[in-house]
C-alpha positions as CSV (number, residue, x, y, z in Angstrom):
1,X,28.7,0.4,-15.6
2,X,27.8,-0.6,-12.3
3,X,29.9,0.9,-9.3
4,X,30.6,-0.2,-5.4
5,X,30.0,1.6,-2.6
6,X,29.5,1.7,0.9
7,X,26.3,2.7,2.7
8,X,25.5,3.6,6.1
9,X,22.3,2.5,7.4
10,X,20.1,3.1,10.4
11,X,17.4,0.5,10.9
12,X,14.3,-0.3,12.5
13,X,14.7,-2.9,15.3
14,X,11.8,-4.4,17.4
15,X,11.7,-7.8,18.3
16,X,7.9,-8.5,18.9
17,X,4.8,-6.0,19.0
18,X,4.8,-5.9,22.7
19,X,8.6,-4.8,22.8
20,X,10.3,-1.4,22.5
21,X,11.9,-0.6,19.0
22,X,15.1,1.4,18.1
23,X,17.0,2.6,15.2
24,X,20.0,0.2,14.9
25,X,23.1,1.5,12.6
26,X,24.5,-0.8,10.1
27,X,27.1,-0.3,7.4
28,X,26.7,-1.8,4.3
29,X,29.9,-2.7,2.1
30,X,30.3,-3.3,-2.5
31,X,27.6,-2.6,-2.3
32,X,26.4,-2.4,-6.4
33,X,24.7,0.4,-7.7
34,X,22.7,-2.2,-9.7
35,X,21.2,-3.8,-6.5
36,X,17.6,-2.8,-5.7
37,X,16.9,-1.8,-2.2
38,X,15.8,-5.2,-1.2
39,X,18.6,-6.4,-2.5
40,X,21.0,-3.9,-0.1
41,X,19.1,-5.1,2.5
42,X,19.5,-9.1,1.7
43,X,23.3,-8.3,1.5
44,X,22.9,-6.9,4.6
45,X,21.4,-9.8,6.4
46,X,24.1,-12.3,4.9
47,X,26.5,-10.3,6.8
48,X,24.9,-10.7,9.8
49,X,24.1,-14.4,9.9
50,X,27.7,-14.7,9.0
51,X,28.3,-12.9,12.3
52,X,25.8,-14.5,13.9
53,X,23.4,-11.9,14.7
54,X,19.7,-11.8,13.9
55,X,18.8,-10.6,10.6
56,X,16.2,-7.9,9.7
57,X,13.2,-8.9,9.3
58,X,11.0,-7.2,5.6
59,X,8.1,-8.6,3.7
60,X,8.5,-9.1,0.0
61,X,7.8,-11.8,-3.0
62,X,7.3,-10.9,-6.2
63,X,10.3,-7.8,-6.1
64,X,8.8,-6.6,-9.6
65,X,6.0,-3.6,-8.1
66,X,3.6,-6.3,-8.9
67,X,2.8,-8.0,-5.2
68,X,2.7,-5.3,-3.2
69,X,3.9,-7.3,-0.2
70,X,7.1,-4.9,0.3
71,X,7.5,-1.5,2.3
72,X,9.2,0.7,4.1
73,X,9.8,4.5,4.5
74,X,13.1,4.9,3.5
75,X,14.6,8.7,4.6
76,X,10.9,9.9,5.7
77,X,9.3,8.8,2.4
78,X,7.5,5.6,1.8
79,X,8.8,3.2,-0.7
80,X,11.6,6.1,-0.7
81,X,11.9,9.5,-3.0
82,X,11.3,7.4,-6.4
83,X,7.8,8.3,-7.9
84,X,5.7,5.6,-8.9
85,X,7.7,2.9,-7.7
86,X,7.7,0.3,-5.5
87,X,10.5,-0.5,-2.4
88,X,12.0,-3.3,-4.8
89,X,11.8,-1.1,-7.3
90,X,14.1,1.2,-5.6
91,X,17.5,1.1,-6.8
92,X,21.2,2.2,-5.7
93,X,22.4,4.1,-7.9
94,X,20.0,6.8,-7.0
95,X,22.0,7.2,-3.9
96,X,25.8,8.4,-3.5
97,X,28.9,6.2,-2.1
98,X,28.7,7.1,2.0
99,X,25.2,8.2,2.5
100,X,22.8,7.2,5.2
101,X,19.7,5.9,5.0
102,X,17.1,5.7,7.7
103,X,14.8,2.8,7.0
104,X,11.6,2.4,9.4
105,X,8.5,0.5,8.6
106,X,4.9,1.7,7.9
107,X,3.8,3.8,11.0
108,X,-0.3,3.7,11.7
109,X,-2.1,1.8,14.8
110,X,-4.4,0.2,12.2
111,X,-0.6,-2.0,10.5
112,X,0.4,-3.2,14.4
113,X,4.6,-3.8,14.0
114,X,5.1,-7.7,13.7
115,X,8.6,-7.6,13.9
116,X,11.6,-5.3,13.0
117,X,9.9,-3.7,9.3
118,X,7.4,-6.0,9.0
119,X,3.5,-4.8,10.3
120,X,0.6,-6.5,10.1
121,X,-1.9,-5.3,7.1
122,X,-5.2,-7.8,7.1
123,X,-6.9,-4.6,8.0
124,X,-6.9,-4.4,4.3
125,X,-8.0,-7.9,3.5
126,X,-10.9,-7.7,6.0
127,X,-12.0,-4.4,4.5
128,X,-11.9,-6.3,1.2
129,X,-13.8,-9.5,2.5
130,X,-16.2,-6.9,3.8
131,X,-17.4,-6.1,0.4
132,X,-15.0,-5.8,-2.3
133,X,-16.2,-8.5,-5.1
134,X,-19.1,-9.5,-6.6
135,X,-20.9,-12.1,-5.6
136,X,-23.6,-12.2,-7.8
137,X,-23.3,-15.8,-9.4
138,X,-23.3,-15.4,-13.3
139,X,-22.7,-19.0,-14.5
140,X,-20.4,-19.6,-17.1
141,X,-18.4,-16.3,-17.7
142,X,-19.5,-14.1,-20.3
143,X,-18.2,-13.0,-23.6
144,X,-16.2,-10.3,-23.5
145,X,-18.2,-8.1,-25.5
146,X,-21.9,-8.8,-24.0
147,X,-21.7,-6.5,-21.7
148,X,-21.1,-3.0,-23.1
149,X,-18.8,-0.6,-21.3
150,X,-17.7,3.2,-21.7
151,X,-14.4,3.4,-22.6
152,X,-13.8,6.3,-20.0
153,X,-15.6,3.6,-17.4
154,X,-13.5,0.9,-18.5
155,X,-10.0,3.2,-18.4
156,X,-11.0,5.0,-15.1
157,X,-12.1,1.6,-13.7
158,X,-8.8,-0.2,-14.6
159,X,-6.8,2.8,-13.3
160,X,-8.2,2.0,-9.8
161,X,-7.6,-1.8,-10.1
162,X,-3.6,-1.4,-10.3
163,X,-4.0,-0.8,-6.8
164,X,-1.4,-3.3,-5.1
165,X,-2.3,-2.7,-1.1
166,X,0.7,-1.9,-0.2
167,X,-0.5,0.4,2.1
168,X,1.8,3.4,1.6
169,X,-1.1,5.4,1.0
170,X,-1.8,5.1,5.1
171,X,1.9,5.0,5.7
172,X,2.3,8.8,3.9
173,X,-0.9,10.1,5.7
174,X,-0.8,12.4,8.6
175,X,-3.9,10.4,9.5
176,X,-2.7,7.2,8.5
177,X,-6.2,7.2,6.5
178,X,-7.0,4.2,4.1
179,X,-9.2,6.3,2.0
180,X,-7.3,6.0,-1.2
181,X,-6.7,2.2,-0.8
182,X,-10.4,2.1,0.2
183,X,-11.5,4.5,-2.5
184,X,-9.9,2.3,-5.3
185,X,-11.3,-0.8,-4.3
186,X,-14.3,0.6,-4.6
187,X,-14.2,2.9,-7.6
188,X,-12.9,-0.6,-9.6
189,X,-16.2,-2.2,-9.1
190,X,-18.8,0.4,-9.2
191,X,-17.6,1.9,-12.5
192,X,-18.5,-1.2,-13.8
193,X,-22.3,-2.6,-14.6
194,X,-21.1,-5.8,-13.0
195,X,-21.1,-4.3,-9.8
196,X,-24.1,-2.2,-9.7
197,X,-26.0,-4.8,-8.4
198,X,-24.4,-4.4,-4.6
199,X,-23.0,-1.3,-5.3
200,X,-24.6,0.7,-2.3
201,X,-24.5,-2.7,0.0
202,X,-20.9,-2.7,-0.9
203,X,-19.9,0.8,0.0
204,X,-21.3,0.8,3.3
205,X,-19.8,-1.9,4.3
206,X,-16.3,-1.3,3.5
207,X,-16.8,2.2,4.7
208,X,-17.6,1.1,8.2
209,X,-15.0,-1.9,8.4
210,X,-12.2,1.0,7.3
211,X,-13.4,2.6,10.0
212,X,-13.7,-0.1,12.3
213,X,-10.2,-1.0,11.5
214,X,-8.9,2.1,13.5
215,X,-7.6,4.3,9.9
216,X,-7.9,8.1,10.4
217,X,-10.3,10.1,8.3
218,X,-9.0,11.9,4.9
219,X,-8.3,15.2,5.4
220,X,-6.9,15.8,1.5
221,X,-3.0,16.2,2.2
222,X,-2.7,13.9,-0.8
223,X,0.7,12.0,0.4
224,X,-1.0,9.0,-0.4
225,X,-1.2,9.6,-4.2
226,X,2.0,11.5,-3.7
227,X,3.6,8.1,-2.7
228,X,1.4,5.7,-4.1
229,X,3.2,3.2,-6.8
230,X,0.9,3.1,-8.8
231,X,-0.1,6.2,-8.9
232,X,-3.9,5.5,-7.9
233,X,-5.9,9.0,-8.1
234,X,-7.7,10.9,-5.1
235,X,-10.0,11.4,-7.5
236,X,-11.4,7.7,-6.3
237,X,-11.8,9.3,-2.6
238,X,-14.3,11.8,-3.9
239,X,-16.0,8.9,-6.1
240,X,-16.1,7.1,-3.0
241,X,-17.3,9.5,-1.1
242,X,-20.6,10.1,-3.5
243,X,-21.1,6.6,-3.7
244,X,-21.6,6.3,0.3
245,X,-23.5,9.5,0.7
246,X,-25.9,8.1,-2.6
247,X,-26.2,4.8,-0.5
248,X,-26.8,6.2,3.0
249,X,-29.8,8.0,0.9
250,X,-31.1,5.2,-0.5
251,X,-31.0,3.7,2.8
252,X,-32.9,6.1,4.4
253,X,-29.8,6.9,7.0
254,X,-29.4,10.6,6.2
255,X,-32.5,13.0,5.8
256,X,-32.6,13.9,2.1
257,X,-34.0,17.4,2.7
């Protein structure tokens, strides 16, 4: 049975990217323990329209761990301290009547702050456009079964698709390193025989825009599966890392001897 309480919270203000940010505190009354987090803070903002105050600014859409479009760090953890789960996934009864909660949004100089919890993350989308697809043009799409796939290919390839981009991987690093977002992206295609054709084209590439986006290098702390929702596997870094050192080779960039 669902319960009511009141929750203190201190949130991230910051009206613009060029302006200075502080931790604003807020309390939050009935509030459900059958409300996500989103929700807390949607009850939140009602309040203060009604008092006409600006309300806090947080991305989301789907609010079923599908979209990936919400996040925060909620008490020093991103997403907060449920495993496997998602901000909007996040719900109130795993807190107690009268606690606080610091909310702040992803902290890296590669997600710029837009406003208040909301930061910029088309890093991600141009280290995708960079060379995360295939563009190989196959015609009408094949039957399923024509092309014949390992099962442990198919499974491990799968496991690195339900990769949402949230970015709490970069969020969780000391580095803020987009190796495991990378990684997976990766990992998804070249398992595959579909995307052996550009495999080493494609690593390079998304490699260097990571880099060029201004991510730190993994260091593997492993807070970014630690945190991850979906629970995406490091084990993609070191695939990833194989793959780029097989395709420098190939390229004649690193001396083989």
């Amino acid at each position: 049975m669902a319960k009511s309480m009141t929750i203190h919270l201190r949130v991230w203000r910051q009206a613009g990217p060029d302006q200075r940010g502080k931790l604003v505190p807020y309390t939050v009354n009935n509030v459900s323990t059958d409300m996500s987090f989103l929700e807390l803070l949607d009850l939140l903002n009602e309040d203060l329209v009604v008092k006409g105050e600006e309300p806090i600014e947080f991305d989301s859409d789907c609010r079923e761990g599908i979209c990936g479009s919400c996040g925060a760090v909620v008490n020093g953890m991103a997403h907060g301290t449920q495993q496997g789960s998602a901000l909007c996934q996040l719900h109130m009864r795993h807190f107690k009547d009268g606690d606080t909660i610091v909310v702040e949004p992803w902290r890296a100089r590669a997600f710029p702050i837009v406003r208040d919890l909301v930061v910029d993350r088309s890093a991600f989308d141009r280290i995708i456009a960079a060379g995360g697809y295939v563009s190989v043009s196959t015609g009408q799409a094949p039957d399923a079964g024509a092309v014949a796939v390992a099962r442990k290919n198919a499974e491990l390839a799968m496991d690195a698709a339900a990769c949402i981009g949230c970015g709490a991987c970069v969020a969780a690093c000391p580095n803020a390193s987009a190796a495991l977002f990378t990684s997976a992206k990766i990992s998804q295609l070249a398992l595959l025989p579909q995307g052996h054709p550009e495999r080493e084209r494609r690593v390079l590439r998304m490699v260097e825009q990571m880099d060029l986006e201004g991510f730190g290098n993994c260091t593997n702390h492993g807070e970014c599966e630690a945190v991850c929702p979906k629970e995406i596997s490091i084990a993609n870094i070191a695939r990833m890392r194989r793959e780029y050192m097989k395709a420098l080779l190939k390229a004649g960039s690193v001396d083989a001897a």
